[in-house]
N, CA, C and O of each residue as an XYZ file, in Angstrom:
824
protein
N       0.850     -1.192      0.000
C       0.000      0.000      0.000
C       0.890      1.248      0.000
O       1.951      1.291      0.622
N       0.376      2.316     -0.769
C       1.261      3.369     -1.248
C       1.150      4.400      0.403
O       0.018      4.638      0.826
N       2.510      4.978      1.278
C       2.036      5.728      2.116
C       2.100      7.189      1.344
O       2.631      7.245      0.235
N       1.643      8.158      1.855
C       1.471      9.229      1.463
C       1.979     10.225      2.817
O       1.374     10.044      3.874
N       2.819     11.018      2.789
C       2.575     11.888      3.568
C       1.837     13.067      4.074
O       1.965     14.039      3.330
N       1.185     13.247      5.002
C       0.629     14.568      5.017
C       0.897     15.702      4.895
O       0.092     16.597      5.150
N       2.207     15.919      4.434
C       2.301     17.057      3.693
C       2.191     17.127      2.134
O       2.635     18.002      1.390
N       1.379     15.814      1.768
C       1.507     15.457      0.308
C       0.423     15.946     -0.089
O      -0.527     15.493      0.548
N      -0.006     17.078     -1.294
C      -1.452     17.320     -1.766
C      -2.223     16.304     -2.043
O      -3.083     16.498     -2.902
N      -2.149     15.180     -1.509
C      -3.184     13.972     -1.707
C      -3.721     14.182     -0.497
O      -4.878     13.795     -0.335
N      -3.048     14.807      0.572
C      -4.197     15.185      1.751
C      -4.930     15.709      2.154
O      -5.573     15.514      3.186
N      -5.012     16.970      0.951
C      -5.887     18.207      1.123
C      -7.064     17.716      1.580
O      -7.566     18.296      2.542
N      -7.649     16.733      1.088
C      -9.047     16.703      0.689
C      -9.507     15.789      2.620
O     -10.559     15.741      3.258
N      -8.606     15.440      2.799
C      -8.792     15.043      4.416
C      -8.154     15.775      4.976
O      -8.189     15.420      6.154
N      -7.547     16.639      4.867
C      -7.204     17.236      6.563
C      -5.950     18.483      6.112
O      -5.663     18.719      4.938
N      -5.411     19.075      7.118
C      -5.114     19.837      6.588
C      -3.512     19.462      8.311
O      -3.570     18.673      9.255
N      -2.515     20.370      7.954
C      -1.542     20.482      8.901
C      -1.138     21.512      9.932
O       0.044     21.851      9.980
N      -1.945     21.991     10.688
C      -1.610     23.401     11.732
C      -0.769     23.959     11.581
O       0.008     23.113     11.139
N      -0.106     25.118     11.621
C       1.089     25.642     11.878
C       1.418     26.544     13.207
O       0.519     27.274     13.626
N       2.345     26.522     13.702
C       2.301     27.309     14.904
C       2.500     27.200     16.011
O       3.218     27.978     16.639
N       1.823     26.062     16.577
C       1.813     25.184     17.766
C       3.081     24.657     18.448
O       3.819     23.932     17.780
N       3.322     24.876     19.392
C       4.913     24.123     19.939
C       4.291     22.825     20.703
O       3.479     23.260     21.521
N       4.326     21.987     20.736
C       3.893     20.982     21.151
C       5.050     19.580     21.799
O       4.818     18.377     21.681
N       6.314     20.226     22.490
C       6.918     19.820     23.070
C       6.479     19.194     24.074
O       6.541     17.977     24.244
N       5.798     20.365     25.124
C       5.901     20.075     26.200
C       4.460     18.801     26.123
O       4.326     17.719     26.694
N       3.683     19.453     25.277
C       2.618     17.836     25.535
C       3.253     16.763     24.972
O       2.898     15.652     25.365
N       4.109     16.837     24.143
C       5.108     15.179     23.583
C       5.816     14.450     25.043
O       5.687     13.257     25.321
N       6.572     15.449     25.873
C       6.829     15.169     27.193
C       6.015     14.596     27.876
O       6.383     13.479     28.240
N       4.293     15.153     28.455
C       3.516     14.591     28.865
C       2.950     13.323     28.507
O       2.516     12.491     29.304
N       2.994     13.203     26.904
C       2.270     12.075     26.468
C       3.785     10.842     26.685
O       3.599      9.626     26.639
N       5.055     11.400     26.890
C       5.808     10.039     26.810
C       6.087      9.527     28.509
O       6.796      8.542     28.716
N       5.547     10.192     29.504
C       5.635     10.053     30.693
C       4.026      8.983     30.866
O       4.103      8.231     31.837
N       3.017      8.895     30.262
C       2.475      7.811     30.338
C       2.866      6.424     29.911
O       3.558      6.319     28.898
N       2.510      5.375     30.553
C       3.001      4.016     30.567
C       2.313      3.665     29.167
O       1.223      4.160     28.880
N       2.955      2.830     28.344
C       2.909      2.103     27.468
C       2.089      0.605     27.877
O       2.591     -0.319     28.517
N       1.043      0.646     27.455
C       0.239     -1.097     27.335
C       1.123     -1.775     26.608
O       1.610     -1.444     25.527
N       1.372     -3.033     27.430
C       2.246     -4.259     27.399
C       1.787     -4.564     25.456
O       2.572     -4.441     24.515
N       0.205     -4.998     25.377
C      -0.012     -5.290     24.049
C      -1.689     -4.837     23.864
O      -2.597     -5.196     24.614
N      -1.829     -3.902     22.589
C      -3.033     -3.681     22.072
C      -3.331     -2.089     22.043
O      -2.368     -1.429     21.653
N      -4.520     -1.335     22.393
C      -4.361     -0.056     22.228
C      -4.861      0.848     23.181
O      -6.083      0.739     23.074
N      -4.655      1.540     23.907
C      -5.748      2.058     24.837
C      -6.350      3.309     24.471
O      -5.988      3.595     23.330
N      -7.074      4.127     24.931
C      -7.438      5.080     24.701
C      -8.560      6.030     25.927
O      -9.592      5.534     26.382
N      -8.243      6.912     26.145
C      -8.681      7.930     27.252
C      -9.418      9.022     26.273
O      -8.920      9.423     25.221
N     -10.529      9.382     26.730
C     -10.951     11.215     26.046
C     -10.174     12.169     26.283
O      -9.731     12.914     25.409
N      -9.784     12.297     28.157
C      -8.997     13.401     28.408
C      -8.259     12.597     29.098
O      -8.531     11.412     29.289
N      -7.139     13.262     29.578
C      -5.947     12.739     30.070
C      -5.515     14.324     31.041
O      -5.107     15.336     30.472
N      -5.688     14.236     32.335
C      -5.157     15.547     33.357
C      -3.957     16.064     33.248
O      -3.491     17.133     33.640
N      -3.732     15.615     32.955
C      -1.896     15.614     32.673
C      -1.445     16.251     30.832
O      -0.520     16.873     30.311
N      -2.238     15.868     30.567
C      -1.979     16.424     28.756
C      -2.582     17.713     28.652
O      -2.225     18.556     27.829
N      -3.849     17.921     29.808
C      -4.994     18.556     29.645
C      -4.175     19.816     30.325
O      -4.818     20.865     30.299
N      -2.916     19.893     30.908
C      -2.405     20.871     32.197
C      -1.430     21.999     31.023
O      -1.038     23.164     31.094
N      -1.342     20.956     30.043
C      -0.295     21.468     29.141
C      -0.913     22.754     28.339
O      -2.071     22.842     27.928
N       0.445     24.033     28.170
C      -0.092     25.112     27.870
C      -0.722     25.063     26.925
O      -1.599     25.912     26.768
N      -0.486     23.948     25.847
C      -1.338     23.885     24.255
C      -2.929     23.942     24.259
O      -3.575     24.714     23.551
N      -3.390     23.167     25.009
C      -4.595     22.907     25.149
C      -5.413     24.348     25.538
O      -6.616     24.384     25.276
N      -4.950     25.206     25.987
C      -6.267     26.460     25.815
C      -5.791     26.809     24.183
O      -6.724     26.987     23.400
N      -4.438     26.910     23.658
C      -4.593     27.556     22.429
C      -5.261     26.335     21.743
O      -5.832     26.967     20.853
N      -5.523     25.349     21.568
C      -6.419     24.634     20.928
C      -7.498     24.732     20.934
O      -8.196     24.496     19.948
N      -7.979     25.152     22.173
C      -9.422     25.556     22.282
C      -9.895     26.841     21.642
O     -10.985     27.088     21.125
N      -8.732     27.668     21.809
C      -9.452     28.708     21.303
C      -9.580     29.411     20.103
O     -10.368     30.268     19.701
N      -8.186     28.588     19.421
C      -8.064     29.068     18.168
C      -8.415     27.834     17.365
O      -9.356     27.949     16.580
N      -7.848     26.778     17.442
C      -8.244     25.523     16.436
C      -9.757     25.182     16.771
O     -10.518     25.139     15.805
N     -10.266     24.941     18.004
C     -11.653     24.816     17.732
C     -12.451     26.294     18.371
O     -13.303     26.251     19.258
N     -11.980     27.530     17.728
C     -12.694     28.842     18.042
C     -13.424     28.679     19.020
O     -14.641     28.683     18.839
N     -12.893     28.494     20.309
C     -13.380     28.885     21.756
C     -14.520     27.496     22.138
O     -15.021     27.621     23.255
N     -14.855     26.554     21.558
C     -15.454     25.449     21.675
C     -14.874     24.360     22.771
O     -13.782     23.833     22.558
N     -15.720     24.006     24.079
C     -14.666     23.366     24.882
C     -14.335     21.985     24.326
O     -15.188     21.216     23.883
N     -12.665     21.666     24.401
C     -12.414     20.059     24.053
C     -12.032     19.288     24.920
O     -12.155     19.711     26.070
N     -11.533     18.126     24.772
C     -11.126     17.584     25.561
C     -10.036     16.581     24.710
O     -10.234     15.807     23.774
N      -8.503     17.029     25.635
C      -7.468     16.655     25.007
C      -6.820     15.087     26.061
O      -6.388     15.081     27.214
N      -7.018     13.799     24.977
C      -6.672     12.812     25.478
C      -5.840     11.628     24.540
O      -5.412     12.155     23.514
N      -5.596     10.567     24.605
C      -4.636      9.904     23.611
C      -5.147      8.828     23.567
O      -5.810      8.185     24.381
N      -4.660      8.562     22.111
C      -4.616      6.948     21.798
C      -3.143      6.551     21.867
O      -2.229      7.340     21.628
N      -3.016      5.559     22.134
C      -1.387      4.751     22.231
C      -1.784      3.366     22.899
O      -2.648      2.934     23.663
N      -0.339      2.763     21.973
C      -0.307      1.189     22.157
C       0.945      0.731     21.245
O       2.129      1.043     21.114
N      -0.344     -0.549     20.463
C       0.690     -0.957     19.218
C      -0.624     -1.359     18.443
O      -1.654     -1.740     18.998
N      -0.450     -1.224     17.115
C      -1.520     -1.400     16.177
C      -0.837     -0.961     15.000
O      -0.143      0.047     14.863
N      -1.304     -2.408     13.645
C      -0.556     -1.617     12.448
C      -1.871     -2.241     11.499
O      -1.617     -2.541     10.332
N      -3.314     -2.432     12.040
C      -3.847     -2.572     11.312
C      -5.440     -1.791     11.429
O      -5.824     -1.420     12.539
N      -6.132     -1.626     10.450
C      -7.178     -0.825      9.693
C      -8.261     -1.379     10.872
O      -8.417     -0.493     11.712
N      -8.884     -2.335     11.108
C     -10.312     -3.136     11.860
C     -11.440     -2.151     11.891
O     -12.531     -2.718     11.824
N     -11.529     -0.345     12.005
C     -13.133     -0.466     11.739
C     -12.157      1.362     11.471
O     -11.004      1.777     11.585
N     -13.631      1.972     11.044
C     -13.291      3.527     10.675
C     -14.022      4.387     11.577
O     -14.764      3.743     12.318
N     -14.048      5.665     11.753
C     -15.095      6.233     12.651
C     -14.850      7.636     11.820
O     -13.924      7.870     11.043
N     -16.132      8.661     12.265
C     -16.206      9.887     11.677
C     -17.363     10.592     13.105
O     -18.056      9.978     13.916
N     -17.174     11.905     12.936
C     -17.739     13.072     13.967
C     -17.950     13.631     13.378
O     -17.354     13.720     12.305
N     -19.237     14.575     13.825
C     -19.273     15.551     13.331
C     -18.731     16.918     12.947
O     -19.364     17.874     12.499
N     -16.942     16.785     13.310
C     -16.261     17.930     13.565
C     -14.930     17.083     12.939
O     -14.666     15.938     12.572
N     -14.484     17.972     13.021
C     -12.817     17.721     12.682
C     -12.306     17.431     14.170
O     -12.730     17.759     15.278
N     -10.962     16.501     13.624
C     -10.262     15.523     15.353
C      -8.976     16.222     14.857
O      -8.628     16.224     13.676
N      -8.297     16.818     15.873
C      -6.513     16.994     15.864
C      -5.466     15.530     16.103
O      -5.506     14.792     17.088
N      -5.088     15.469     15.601
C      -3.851     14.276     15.971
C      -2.639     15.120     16.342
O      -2.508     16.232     15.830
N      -1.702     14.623     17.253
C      -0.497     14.749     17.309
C       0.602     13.554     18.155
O       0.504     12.839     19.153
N       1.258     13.726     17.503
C       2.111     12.078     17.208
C       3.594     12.472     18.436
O       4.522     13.217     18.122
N       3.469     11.751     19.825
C       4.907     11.886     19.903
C       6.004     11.380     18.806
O       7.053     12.023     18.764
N       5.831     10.171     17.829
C       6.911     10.281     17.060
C       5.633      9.631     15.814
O       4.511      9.143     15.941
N       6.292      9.862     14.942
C       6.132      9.258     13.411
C       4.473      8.504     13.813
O       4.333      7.718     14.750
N       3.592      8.842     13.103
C       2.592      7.584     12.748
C       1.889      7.442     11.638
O       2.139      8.382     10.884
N       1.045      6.625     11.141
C       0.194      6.235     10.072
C      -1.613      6.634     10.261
O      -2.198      6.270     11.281
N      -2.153      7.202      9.443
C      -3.553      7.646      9.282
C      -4.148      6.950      8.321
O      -4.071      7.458      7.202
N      -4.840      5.732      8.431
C      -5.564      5.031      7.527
C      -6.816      5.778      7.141
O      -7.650      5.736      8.044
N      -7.197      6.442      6.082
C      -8.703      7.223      6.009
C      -9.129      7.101      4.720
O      -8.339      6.824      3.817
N     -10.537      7.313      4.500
C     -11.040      7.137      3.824
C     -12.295      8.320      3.992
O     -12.446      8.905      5.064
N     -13.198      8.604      2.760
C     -14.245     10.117      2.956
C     -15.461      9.162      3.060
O     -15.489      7.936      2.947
N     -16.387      9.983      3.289
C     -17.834      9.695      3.929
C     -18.551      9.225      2.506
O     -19.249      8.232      2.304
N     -18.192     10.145      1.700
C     -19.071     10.103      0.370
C     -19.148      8.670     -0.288
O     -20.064      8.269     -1.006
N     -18.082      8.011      0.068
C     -17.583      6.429     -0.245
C     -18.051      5.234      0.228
O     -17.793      4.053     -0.007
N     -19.277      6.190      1.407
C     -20.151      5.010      2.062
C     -21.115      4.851      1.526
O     -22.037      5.620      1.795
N     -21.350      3.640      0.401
C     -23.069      3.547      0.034
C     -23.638      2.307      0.697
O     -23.014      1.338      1.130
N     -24.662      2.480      0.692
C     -25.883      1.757      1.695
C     -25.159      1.222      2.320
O     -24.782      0.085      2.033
N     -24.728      1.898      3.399
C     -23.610      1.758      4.805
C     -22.714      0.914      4.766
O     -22.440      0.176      5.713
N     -22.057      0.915      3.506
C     -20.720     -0.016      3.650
C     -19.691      0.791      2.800
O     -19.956      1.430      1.782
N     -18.712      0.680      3.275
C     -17.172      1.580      2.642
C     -16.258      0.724      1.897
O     -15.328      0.498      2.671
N     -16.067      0.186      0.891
C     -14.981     -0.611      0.603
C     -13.721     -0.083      0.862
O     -13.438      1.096      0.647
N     -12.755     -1.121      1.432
C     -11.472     -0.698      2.133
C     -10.370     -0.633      0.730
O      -9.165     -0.397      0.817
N     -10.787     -0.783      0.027
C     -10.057     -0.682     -1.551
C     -10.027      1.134     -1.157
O      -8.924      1.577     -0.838
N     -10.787      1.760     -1.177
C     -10.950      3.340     -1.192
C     -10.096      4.134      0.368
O     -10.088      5.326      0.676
N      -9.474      2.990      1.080
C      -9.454      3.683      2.469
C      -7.745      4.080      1.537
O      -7.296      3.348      0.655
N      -7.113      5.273      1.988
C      -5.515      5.784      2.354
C      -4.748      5.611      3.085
O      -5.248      5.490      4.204
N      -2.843      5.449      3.072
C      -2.630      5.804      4.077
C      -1.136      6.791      4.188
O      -0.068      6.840      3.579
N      -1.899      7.647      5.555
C      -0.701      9.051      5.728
C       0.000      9.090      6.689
O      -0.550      8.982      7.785
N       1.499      9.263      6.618
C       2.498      9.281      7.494
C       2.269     10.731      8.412
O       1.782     11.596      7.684
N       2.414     11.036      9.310
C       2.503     12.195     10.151
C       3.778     12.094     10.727
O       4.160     11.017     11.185
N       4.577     13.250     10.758
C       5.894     13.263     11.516
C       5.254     14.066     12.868
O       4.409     14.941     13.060
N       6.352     13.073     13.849
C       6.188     13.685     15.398
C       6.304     15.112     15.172
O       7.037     15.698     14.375
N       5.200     15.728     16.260
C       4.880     17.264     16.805
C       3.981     17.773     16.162
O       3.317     18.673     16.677
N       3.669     17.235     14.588
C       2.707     17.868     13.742
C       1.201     17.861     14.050
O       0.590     16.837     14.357
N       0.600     19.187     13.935
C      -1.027     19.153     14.365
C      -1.655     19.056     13.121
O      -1.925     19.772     12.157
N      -1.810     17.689     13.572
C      -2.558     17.118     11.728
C      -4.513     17.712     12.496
O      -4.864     17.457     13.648
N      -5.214     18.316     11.676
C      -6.324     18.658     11.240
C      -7.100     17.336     10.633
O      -7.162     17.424      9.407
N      -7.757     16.037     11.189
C      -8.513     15.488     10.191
C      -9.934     15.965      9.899
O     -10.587     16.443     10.827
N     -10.322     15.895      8.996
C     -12.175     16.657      8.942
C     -13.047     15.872      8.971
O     -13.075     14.768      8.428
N     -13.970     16.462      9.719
C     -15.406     15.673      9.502
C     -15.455     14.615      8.771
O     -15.438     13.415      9.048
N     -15.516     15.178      7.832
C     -16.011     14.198      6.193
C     -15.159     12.837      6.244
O     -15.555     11.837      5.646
N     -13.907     12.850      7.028
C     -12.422     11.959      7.126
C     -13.115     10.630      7.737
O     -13.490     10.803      8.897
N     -13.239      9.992      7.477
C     -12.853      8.514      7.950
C     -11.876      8.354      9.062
O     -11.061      9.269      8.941
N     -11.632      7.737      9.918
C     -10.309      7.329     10.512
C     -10.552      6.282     11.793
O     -11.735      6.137     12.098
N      -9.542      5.513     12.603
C      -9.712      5.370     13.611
C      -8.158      5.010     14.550
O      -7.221      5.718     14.181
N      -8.016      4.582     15.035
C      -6.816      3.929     15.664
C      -5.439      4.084     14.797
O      -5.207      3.309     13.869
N      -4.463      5.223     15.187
C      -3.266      5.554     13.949
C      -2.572      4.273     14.034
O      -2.770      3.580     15.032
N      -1.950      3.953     13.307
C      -1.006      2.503     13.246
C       0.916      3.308     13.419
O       1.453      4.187     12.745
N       1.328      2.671     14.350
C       2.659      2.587     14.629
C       3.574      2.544     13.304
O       3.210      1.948     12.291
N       5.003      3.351     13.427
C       6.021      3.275     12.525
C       7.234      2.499     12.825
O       8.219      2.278     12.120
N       6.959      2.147     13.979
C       8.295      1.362     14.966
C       7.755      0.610     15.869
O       6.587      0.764     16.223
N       8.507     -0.257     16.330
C       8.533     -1.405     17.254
C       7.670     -0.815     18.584
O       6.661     -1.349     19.045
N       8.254      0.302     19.042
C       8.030      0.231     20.200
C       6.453      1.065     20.553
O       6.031      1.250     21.695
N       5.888      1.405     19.534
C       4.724      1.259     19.396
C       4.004      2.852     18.953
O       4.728      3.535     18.229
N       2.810      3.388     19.297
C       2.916      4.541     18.894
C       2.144      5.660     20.408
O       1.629      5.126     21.389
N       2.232      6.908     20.268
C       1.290      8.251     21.468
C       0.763      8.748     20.486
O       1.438      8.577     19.470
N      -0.342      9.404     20.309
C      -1.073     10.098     19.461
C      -1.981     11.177     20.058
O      -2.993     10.722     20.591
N      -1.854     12.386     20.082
C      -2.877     13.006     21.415
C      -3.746     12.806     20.505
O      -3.420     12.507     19.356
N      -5.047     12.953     20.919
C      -6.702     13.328     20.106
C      -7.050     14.482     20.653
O      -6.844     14.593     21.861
N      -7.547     15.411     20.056
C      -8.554     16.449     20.287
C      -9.949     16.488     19.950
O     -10.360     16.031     18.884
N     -10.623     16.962     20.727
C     -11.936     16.708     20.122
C     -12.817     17.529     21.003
O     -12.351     17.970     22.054
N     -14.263     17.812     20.604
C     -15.051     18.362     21.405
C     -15.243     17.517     22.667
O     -15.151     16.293     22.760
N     -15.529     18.413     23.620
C     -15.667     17.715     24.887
C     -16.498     16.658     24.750
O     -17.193     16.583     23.737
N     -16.568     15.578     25.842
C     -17.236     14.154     25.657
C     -17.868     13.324     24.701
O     -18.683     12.409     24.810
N     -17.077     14.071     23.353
C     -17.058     12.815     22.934
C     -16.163     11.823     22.947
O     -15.133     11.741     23.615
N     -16.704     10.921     22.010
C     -15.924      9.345     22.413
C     -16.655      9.093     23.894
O     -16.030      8.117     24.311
N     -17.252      9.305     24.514
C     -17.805      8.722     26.122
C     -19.551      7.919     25.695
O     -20.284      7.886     24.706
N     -19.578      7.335     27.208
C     -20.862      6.503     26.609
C     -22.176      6.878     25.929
O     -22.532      8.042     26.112
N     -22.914      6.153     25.224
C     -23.924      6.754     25.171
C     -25.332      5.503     24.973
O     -25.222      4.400     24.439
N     -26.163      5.900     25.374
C     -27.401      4.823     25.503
C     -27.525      4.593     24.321
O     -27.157      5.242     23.342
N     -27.997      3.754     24.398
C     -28.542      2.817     22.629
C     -29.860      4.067     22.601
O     -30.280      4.388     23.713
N     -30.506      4.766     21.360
C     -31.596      5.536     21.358
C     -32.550      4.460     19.835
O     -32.310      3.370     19.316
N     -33.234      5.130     19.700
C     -34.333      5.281     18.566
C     -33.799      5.235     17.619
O     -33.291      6.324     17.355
N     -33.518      4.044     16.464
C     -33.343      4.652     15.064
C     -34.301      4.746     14.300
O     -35.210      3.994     13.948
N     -33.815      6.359     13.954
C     -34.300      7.324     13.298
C     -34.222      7.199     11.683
O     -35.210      7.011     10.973
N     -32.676      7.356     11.141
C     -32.390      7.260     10.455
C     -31.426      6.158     10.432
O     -31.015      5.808     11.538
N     -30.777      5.258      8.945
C     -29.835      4.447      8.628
C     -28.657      4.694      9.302
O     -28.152      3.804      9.987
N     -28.136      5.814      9.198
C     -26.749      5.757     10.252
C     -26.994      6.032     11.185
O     -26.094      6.747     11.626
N     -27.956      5.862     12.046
C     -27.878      5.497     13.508
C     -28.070      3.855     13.890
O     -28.415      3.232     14.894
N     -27.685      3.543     12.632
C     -26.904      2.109     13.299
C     -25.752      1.971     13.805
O     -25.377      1.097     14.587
N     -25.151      2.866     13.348
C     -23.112      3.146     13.641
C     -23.321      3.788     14.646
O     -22.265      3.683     15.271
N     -23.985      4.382     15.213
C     -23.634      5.355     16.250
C     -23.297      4.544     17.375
O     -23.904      3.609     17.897
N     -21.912      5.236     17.719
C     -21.376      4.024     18.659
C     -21.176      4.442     20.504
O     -21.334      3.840     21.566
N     -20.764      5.755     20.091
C     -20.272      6.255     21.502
C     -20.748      7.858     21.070
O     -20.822      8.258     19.909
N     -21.053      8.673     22.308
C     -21.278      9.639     21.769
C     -19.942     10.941     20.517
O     -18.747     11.230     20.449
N     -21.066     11.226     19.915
C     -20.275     12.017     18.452
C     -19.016     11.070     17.733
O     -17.953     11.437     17.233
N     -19.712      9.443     17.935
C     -18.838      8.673     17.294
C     -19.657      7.392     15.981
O     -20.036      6.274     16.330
N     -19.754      7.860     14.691
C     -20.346      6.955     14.053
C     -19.108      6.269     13.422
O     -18.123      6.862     12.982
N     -19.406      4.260     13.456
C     -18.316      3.384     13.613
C     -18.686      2.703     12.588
O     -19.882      2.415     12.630
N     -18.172      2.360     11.749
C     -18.073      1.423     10.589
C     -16.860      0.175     11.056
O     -15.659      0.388     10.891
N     -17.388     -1.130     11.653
C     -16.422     -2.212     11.835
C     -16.352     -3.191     10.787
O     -17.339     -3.531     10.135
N     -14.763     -3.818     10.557
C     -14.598     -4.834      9.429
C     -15.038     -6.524     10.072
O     -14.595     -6.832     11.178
N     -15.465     -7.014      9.692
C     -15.780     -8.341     10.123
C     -14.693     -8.946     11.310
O     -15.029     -9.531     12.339
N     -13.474     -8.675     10.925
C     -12.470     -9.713     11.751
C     -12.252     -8.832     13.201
O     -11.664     -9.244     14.201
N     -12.835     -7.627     13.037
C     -12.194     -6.756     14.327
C     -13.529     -6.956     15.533
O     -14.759     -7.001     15.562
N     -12.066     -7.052     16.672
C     -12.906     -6.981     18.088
C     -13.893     -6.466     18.341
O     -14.717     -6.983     19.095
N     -14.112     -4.937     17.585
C     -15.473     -4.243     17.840
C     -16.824     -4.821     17.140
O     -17.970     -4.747     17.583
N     -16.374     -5.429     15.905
C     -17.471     -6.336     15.696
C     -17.689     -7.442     16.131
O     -18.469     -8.122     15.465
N     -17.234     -7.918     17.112
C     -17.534     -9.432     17.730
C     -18.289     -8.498     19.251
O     -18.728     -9.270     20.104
N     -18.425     -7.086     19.555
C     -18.828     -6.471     20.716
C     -20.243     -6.370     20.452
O     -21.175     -6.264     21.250
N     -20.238     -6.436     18.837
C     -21.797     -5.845     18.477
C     -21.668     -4.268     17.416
O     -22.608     -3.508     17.185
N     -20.678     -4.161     17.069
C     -20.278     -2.622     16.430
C     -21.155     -3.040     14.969
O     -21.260     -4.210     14.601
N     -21.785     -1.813     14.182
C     -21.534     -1.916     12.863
C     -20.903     -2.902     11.777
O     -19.848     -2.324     11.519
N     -20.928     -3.763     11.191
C     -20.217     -4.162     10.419
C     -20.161     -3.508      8.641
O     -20.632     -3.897      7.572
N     -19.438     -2.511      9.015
C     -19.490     -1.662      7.661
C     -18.546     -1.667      6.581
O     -18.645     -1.244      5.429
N     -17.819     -2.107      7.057
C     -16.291     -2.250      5.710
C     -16.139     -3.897      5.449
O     -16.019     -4.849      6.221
N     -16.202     -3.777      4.001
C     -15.815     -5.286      3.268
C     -14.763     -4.921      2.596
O     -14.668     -3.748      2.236
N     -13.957     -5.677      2.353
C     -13.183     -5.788      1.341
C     -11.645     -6.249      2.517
O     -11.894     -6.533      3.689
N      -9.974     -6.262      1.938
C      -9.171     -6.292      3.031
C      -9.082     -5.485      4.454
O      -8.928     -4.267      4.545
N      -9.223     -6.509      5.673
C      -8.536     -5.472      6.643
C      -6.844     -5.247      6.686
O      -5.935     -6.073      6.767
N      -6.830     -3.797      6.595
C      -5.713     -3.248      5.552
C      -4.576     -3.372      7.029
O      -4.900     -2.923      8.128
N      -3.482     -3.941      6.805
C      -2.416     -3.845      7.676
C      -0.896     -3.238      7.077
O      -0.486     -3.590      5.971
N      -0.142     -2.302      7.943
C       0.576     -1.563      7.636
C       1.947     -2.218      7.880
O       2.981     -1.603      7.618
């Protein structure tokens, strides 16, 4: 599979790259958390990431004064298993090097995405990758052994629980967690939980 970098104009159309941001001191914070032995974890907020000076300028300029909540994914993972999309754009930032498997919304017909259409983009550590709405994505995949930190940004609570409701419409079958609609591939854990089963084709490994 071809990687692409995100600074490559093949990314325009998903996301875009911040400029500006010093994001040291949260790379510090995010490498002072413990590493899971094997698999991926993931927090909304994290107190400790959340203390760091970045996080009001994120709030106020990347999501124009909207409260977020700044927390991480990290582990080890080098493969694709399901996609997710919000209604907003998610920040990534990578203590070192990672991979963005994505794919656009428009590519979902009668709720399935073929993984033939999904991408994938390298991010170099510190960079405030911008993914959008429209972006596909879920779990970044590692460039090295020892696995990968990724902060997430996002509006406050999402990613947290949310009751099963009323479907209304067709994609409130995906709706998984709140401001989280989930498209899962057959072989992944989230579909053996009960997730969506929305992507056919290879689960794409890096």
């Amino acid at each position: 599979m071809k990687i692409y970098s995100v600074n490559d104009p093949e990314f325009r159309e998903f996301g875009k790259v911040l400029e500006g941001y010093d994001t040291k001191e949260l790379i510090a914070a995010m490498n002072a958390v413990e590493m899971p032995a094997e698999g991926v974890a993931y927090e909304p907020w994290i107190d400790s990431l959340e203390k760091c000076g970045i996080f009001t300028k994120l709030e106020n300029n990347a999501f124009g004064g909207m409260p977020i909540e700044l927390g991480m994914c990290w582990g080890h993972n080098k493969a694709l298993n399901c996609l997710e999309y919000h209604r907003n754009s998610e920040i990534n930032i990578g203590a070192d090097d990672f991979i963005l498997l994505l794919a656009k919304q428009e590519k979902i017909i009668d709720g399935v995405l073929d993984t033939a259409d999904v991408k994938a983009f390298r991010a170099p550590a510190g960079a405030v990758v911008e993914v959008y709405a429209t972006s596909l994505h879920y779990a970044p995949c590692q460039t090295a052994d020892g696995g990968f930190r990724v902060a997430i940004v996002l509006p406050r609570n999402t990613n947290t629980d949310l009751p099963k409701g009323e479907i209304i419409d067709a994609e409130d079958k995906t709706l998984w967690a709140r401001n989280k609609w989930l498209l899962a591939h057959a072989d992944s854990a989230e579909a053996k939980q009960g997730a969506y089963v929305g992507l056919k084709g290879e689960n794409i490994t890096i």
